[in-house]
C-alpha positions as CSV (number, residue, x, y, z in Angstrom):
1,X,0.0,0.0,0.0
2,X,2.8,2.9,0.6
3,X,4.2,2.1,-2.3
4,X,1.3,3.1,-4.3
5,X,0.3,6.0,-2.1
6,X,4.0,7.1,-3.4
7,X,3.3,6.2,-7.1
8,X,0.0,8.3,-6.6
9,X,1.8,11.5,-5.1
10,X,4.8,11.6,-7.3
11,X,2.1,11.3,-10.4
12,X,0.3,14.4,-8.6
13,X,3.0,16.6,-7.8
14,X,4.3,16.2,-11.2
15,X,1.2,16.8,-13.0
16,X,1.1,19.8,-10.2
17,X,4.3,21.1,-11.8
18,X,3.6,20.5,-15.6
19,X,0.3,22.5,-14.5
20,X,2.3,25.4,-13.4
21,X,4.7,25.6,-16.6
22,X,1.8,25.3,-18.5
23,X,0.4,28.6,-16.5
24,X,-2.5,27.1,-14.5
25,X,-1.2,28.2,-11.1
26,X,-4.5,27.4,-9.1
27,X,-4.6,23.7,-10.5
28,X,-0.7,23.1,-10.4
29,X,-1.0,24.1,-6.9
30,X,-4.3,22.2,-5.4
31,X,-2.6,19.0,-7.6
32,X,0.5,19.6,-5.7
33,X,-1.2,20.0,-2.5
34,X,-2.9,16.8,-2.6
35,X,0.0,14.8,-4.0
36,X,2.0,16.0,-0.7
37,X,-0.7,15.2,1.8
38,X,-1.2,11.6,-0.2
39,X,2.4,10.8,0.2
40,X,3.4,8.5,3.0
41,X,5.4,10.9,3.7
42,X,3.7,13.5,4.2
43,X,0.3,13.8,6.4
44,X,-1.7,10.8,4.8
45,X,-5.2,11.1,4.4
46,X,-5.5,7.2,4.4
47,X,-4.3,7.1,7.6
């Protein structure tokens, strides 16, 4: 299970940054958001 709670944040934060290149700095920022607090890592919110 962490291991695809990591596959899950590093796809959002990525998409989060290819958002903010692309200029959509309200979506790059929520997708980032959420890929941090989904990240074992990070505060889990399947936890």
């Amino acid at each position: 299970m962490e291991v695809f709670l990591w596959i899950i944040a590093v796809a959002l934060v990525v998409s989060g940054i290819i958002a903010l290149v692309q200029g959509e700095a309200a979506w790059g920022a929520v997708l980032i958001i959420v890929g941090l607090l989904v990240g074992p890592g990070g505060v889990s919110i399947f936890t």
